[in-house]
C-alpha positions in Angstrom: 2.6 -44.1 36.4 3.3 -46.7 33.5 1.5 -49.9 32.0 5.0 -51.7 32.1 8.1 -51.3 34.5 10.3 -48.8 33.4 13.2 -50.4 36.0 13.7 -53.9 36.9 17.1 -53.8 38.7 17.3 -50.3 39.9 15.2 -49.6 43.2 12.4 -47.4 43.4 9.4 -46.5 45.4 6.7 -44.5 45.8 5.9 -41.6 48.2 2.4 -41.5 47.7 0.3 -41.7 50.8 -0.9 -39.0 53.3 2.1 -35.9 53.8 1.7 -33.3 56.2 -0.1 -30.4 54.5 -0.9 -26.5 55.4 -2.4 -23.8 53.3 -0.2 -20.7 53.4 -2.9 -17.9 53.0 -0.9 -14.7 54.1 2.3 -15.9 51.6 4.5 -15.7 55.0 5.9 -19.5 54.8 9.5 -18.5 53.3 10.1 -15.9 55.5 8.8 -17.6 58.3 11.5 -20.5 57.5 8.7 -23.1 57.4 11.5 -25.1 54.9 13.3 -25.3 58.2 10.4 -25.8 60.7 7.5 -27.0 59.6 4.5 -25.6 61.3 2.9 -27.9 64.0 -1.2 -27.2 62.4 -0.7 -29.3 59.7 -3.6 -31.6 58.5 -2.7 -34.6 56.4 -3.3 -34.4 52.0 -3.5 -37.1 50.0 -0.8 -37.3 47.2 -1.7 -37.5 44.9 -4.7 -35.6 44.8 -5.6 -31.9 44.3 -6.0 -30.2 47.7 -9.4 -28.2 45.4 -11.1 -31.9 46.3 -10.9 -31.8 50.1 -13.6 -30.2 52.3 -12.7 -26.0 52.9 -10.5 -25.9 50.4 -13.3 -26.2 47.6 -11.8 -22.7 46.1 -8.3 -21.9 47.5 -6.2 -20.8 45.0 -2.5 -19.7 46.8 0.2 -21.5 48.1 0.4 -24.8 50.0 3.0 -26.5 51.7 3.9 -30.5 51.9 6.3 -32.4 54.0 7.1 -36.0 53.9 9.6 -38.0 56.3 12.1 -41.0 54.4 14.5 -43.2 55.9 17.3 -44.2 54.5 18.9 -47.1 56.0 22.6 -46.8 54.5 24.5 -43.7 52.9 23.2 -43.9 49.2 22.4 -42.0 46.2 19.0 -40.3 45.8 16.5 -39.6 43.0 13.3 -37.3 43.8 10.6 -37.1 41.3 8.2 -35.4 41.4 6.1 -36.7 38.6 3.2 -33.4 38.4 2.9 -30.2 40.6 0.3 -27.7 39.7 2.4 -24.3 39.5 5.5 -23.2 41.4 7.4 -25.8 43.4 10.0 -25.3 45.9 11.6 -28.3 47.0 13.7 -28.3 50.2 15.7 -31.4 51.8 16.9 -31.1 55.2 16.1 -27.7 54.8 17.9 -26.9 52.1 16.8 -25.8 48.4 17.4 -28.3 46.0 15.5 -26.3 43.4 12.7 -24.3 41.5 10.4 -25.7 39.3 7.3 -24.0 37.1 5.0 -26.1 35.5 2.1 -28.4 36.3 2.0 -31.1 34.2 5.5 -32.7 33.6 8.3 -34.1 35.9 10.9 -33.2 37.0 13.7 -34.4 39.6 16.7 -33.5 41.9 19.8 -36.2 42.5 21.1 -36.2 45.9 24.6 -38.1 45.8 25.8 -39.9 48.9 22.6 -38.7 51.0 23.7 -40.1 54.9 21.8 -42.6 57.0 18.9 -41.6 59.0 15.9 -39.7 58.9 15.6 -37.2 56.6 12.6 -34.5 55.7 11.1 -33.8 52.0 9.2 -29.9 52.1 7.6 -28.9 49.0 6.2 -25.3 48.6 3.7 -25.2 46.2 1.6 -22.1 44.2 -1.0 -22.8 42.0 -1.6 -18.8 41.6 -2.5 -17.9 38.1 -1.5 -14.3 36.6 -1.1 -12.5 33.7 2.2 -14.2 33.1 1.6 -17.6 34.1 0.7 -20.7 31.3 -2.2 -20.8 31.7 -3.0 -17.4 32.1 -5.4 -15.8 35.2 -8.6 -16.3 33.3 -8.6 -19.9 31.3 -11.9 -22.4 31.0 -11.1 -25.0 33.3 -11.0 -25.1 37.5 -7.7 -23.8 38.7 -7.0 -27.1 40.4 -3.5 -26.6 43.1 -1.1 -29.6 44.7 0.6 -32.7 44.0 -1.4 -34.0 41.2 0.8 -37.5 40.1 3.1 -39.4 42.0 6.3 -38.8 43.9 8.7 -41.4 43.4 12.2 -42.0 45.2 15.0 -44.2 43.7 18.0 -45.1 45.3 20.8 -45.4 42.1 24.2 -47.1 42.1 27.8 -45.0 41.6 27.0 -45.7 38.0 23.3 -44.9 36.4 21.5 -44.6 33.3 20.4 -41.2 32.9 18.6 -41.5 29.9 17.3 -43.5 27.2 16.5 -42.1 23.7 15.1 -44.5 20.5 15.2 -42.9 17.4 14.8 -44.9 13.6 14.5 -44.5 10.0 12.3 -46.4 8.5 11.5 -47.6 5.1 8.6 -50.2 4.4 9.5 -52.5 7.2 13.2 -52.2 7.3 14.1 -50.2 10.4 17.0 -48.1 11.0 16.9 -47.9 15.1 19.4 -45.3 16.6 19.7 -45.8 20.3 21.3 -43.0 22.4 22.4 -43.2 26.4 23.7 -41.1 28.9 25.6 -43.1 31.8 26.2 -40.4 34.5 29.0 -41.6 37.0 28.4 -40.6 41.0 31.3 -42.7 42.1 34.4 -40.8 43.5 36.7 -42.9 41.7 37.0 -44.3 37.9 33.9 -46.8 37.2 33.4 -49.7 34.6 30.4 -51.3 34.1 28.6 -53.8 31.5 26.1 -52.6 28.8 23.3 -54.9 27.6 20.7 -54.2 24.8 17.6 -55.9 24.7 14.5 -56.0 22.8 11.9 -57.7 24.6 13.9 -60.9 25.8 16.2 -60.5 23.2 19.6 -59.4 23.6 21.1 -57.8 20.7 24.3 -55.9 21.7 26.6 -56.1 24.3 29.5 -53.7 25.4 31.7 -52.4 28.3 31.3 -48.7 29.6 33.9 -46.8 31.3 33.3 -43.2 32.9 35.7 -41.0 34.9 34.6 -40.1 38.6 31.6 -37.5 38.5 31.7 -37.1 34.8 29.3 -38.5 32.3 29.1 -40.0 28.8 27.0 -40.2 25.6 26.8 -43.6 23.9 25.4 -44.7 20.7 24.6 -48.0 19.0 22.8 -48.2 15.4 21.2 -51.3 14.4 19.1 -52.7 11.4 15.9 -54.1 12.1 14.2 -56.0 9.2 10.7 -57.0 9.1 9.5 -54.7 12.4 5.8 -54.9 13.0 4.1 -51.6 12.3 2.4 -50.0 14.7 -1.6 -48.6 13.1 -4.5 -46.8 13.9 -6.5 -49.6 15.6 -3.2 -51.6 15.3 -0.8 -51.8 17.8 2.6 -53.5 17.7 4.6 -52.1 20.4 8.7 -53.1 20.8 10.3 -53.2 24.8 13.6 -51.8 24.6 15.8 -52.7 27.4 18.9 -51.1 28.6 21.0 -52.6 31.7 24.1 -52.7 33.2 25.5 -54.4 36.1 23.8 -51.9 38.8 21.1 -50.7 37.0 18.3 -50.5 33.8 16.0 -48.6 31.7 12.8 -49.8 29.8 11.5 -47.6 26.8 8.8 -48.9 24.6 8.3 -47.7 21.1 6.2 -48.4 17.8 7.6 -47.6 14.1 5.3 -45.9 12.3 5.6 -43.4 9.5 4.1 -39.9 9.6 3.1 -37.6 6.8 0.5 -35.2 5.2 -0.5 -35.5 1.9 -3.6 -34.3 -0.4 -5.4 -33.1 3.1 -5.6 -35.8 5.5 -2.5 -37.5 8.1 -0.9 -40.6 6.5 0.0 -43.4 8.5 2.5 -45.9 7.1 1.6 -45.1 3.9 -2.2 -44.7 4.3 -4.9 -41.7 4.9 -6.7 -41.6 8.2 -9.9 -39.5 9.1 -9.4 -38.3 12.4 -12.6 -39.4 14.6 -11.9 -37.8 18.2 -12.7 -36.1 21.2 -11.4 -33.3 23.7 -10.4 -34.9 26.8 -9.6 -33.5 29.7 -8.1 -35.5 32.7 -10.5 -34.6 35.1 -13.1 -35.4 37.3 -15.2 -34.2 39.8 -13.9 -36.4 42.5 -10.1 -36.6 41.8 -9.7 -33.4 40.2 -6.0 -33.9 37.7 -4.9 -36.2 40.3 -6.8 -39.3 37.8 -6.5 -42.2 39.1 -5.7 -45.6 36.6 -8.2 -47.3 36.8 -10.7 -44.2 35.4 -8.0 -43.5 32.3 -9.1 -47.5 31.2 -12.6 -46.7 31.5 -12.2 -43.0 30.0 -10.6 -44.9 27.0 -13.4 -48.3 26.8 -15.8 -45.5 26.1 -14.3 -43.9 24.0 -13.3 -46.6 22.0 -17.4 -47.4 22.1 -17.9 -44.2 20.5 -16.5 -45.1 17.6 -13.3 -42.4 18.2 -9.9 -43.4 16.9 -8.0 -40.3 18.6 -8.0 -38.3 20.9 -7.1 -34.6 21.6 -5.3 -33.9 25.2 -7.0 -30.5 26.4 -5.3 -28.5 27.2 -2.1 -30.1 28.7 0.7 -32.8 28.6 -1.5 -35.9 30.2 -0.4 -38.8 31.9 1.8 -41.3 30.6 0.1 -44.0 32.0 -2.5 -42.5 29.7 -0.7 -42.4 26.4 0.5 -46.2 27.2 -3.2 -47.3 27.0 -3.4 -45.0 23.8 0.0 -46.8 22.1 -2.2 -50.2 23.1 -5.2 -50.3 22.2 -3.8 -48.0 18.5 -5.0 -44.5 18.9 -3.7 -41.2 18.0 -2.8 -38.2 20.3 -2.8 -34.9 20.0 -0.3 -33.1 22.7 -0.2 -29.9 23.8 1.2 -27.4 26.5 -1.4 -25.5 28.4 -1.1 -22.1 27.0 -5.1 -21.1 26.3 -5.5 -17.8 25.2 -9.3 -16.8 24.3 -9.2 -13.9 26.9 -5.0 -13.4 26.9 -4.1 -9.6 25.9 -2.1 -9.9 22.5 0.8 -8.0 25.0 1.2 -11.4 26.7 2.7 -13.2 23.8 5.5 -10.6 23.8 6.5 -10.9 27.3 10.4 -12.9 27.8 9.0 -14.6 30.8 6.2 -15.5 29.1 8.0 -17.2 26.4 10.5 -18.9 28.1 7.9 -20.5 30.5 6.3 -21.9 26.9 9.4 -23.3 25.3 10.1 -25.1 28.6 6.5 -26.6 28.9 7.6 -27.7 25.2 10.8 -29.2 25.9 9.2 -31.2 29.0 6.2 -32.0 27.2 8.5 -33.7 24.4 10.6 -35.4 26.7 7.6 -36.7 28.6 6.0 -38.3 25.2 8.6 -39.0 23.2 8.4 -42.6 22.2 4.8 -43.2 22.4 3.6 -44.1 19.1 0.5 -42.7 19.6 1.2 -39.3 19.6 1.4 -37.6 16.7 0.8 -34.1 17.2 2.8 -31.2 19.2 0.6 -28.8 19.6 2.2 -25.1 20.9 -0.8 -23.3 21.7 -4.9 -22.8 21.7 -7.1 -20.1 21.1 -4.4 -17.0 21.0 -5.2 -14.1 19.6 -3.4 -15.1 16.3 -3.6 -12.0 14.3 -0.7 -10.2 15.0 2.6 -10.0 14.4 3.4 -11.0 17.9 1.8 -13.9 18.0 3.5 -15.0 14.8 7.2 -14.1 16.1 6.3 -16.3 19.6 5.0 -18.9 17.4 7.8 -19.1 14.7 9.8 -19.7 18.1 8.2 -22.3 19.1 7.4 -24.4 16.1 11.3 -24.3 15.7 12.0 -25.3 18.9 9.7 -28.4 18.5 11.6 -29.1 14.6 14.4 -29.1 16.6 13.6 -31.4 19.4 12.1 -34.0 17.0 11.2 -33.6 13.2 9.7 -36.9 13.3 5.8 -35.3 14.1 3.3 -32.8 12.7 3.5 -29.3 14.4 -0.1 -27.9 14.9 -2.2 -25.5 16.5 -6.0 -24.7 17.1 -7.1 -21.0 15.7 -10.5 -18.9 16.5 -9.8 -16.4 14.4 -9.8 -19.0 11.1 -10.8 -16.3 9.1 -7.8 -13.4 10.0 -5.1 -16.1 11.7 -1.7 -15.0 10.2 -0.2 -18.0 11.2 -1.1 -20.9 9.1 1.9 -20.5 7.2 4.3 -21.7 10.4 2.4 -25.0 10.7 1.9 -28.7 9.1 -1.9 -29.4 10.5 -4.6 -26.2 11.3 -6.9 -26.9 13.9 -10.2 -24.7 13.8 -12.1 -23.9 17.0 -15.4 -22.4 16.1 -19.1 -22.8 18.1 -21.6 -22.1 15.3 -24.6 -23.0 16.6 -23.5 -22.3 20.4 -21.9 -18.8 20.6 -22.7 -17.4 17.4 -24.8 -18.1 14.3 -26.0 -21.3 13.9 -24.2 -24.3 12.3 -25.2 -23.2 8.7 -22.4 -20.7 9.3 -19.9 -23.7 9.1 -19.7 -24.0 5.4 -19.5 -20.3 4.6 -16.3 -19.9 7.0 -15.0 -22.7 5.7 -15.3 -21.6 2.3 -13.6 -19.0 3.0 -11.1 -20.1 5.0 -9.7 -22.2 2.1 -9.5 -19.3 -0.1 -7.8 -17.3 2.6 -5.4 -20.8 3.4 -4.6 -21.0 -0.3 -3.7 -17.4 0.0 -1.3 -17.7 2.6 0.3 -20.5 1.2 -1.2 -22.8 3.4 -3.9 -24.3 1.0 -2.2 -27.9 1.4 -2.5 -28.3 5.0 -4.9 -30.8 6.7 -7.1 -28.9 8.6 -8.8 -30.4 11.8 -11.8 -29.0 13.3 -10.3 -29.1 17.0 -13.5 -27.9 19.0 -17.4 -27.7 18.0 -19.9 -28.4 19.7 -22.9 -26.9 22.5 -23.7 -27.3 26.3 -26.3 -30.0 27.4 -27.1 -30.7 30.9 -27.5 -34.2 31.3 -31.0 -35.3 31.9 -32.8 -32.2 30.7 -34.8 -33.3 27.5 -37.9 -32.7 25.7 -40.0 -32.4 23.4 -37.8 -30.1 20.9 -34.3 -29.0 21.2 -33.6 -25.9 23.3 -30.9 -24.4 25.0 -28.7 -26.6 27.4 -31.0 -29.3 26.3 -29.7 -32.8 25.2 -31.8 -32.8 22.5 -29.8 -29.4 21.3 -26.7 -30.9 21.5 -26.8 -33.5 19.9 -28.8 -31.4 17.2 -26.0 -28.9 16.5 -23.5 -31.9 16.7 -24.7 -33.8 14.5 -25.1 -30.7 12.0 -21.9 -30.0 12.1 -20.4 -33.2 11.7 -22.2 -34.1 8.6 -21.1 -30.5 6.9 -17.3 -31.2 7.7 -17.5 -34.9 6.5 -18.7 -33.3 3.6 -16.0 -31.0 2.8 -12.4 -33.1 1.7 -10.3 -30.4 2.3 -11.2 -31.6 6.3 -9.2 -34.7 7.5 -10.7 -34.6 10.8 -12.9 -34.1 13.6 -12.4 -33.2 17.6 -15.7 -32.6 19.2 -15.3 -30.4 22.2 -15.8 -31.9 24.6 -15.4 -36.0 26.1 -16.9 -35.2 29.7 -18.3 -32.4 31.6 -15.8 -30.7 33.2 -15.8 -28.3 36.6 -15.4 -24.6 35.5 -13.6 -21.8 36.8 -16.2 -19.8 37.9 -16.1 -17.1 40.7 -19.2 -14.4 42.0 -16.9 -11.8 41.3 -15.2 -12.6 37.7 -17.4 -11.9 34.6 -16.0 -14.6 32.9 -17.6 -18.4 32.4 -21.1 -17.1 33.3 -22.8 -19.7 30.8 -21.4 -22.4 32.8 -24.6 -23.8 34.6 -23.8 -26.0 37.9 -20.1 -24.2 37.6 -19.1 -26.8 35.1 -18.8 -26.8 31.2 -21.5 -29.1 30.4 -20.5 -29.7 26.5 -19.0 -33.0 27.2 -21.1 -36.2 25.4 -20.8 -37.7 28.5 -21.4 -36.3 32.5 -18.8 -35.8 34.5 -19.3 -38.9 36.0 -19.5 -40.6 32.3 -22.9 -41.1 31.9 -23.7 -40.4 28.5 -26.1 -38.1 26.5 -28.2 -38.4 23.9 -25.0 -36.5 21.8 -23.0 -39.6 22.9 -25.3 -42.0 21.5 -25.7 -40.4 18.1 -22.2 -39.5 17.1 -21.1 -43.1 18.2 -23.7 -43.8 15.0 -22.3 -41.5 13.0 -18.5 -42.0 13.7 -19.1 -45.9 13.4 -20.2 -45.5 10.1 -17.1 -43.7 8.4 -15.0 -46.3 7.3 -12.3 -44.3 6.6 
């Protein structure tokens, strides 16, 4: 899950492997009590994986069932993680219901104190049903992938445990102002002491004793001033370990200080412009599904890098951390964001309490999740809503609270279709624009008249300052299919329109950036019956620069010209 060990002293291990696995078409496996009694026609999934991979369950979309067998040799306390399930998870132990969990693309975790010796039985229900209320919604342009999609982790932690780590600093030139923050959560029955050591690296550099009353917890809080840190850059990375420990247990972290601002339309790193040269990446492939494997992120990221890209834009969900730990390495910035996608979501959506409260959880897990990679340096709350109404701009004033809240340190965005009614430019620091001149409409001639006046209308609104982005551009071409002239689903059109429409947006200063939809081809959602997606040749959305098994078009080969040559 990581490029470095998060725990040294405190044991863990992983769960991944083959579980027991049966669809649950009819819906009847709660009131059937299969929690309690697994049925006996189980086949055995992968985990991870996504169970849309295996052979007959190319298209389910429903609920699933897992069940894994531990043994735990002593009485001891227990950590489940579940590191990513797609939907609704159940999770039962023993039979009984540790807890609920809605999501897909974050963590979460159950402690089991004082679990007894013996044989013990893990049963996760699991729903990867999309509706009208879901995030994302029923009808969204990617595969509705289901199952256990990242790794499931056990850890067996002593009476006394870290329960977080938080790094926050000031920082001014090079002089750092690091505020460190941990929660020590006691599961002993009686009064517990324990040691404290802070490290950076190999370093120690504070050392205390910690004393927490049976089954309670405590916050503690050490500041210290760091002169001369090494500044993590664009292209430059300088990345500090911070170790926690105590007699029984540890906690790594890993950080970079950087400084993040916005100033005469472009993001300003440690004092310095960047133009933003990216891609949409989603983390999926044909093979794997969201369940991507390590070993493709490093080569998802050396071509990339080859293309001349210094971010990178996660579409349209929290991605792996193992992920963003390559991106903190190798210097690159990140654009986050939860995975509400709204181009065909009814404005009545947005108004809905369940609705919202499933969005400002994704929001709180997704900053959790990311919070000290360097790399990122977006929070993005949404894409593609209809952002013309009043409702969408009371959801959104919601939201881009909640994230000022949970860290003021980053640049709140968004990606509009509507640049030229959106009322919501106002409500954010960065503006992405999502707009297919070229592909869906008009041809890419049409960029600088929108833009045009979509600076009038920014200036308008008050927003004239931003940095604005352009998040997705960009036109199909089927790998392999060229010619003599650029047509439709061509490569040769592709790269045409492209091309286009990168050299009008380097041309215009008032945009500090460039996302081209999309990295890779990626598998569509595309049913006989659903009028949606019906563009999507070979059920895929073929507008990446590469295939979906990274073999690159001619669109690869000539932006990785053009983005090589801005030196900016």
């Amino acid at each position: 899950m990581r490029t470095f060990r998060e725990h040294h002293i405190r044991h863990t291990e992983w769960l991944d492997g083959p579980w027991d696995f049966i669809k649950d078409t009819e819906n009847k496996g709660i009131q059937q009590k299969w929690f309690d009694r697994f049925p006996h026609e189980y086949t055995p999934m992968y985990v991870p994986a996504c169970w849309n991979n295996e052979i007959s369950l190319f298209d389910y979309e429903g609920v699933g069932w897992y069940r894994k067998k531990i043994h735990v040799h002593e009485t001891q306390h227990i950590r489940l993680i579940f590191h990513a399930v797609l939907g609704h998870s159940d999770v039962y132990l023993d039979g009984n219901h540790l807890g609920y969990h809605y999501g897909g693309y974050t963590p979460f975790d159950f402690v089991i104190p004082s679990l007894a010796a013996g044989e013990h039985e893990i049963i996760i229900r699991t729903d990867s049903t999309l509706d009208r209320l879901t995030i994302p919604t029923e009808h969204v342009d990617w595969f509705h992938y289901g199952g256990i999609i990242r790794s499931v982790e056990l850890q067996r932690l002593p009476d006394l445990y870290i329960q977080d780590l938080k790094i926050d600093y000031d920082l001014i030139g090079t002089d750092a102002d690091v505020q460190i923050s941990l929660k020590i959560k006691s599961l002993s029955s009686t009064h517990a002491t324990t040691s404290l050591t802070l490290f950076e690296g190999s370093n120690e550099f504070h050392s205390t004793r910690i004393s927490v009353d049976p089954g309670e917890s405590i916050d503690y809080q050490f500041h210290a001033n760091w002169s001369n840190v090494r500044l993590w850059n664009v292209g430059e990375s300088q990345l500090y370990s911070i170790h926690a420990q105590t007699y029984d247990d540890d906690k790594v972290e890993r950080i970079g200080f950087r400084t993040i601002e916005t100033k005469d339309h472009r993001v300003w790193i440690n004092g310095s412009p960047v133009y933003l040269k990216g891609v949409n990446r989603h983390e999926e492939h044909p093979e794997w599904g969201f369940a991507f494997p390590p070993k493709l992120m490093s080569k998802d990221l050396d071509i990339i890098r080859e293309l001349g890209c210094n971010t990178v834009r996660g579409s349209h969900y929290p991605q792996s951390p193992y992920w963003l730990d390559l991106l903190d390495e190798h210097g690159f910035v990140f654009w986050s964001e939860i995975p509400m996608w709204g181009a065909f979501m009814p404005n009545g959506t947005v108004k809905e309490s369940l609705f919202q409260k499933r969005a400002m959880t994704m929001i709180e897990e997704m900053i959790h999740l990311h919070y000290h990679h360097p790399s990122v340096i977006f929070w993005s709350v949404h894409n593609e809503i209809d952002s013309r109404t009043q409702d969408a701009y009371n959801m959104s004033e919601q939201l881009v609270s909640l994230v000022k809240r949970l860290d003021s340190s980053r640049l709140v965005t968004f990606a509009t279709m509507h640049p030229l009614e959106d009322v919501l430019l106002p409500l954010f620091d960065v503006i992405g624009i999502n707009k297919y001149y070229g592909w869906y409409e008009g041809d890419t001639n049409n960029f600088r008249d929108m833009l045009h006046q979509f600076h009038e209308r920014a200036a308008a609104l008050g927003a004239g300052d931003r940095p604005v982005l352009m998040t997705e551009f960009g036109g199909a071409g089927i790998y392999g299919d060229v010619g003599w002239e650029p047509r439709l689903f061509s490569e040769d059109y592709q790269a045409k329109i492209v091309t286009e429409a990168l050299a009008i947006f380097r041309d215009d200063p008032k945009i500090g950036g460039t996302y081209i939809w999309q990295f890779a081809d990626v598998r569509g959602a595309l049913s006989s019956d659903s009028p949606y997606f019906r563009d999507r040749a070979r059920s895929f959305n073929n507008k990446g620069l590469v295939n979906e098994y990274r073999k690159p078009k001619q669109s690869y080969r000539e932006v990785s010209q053009i983005y090589k040559s801005w030196n900016e």
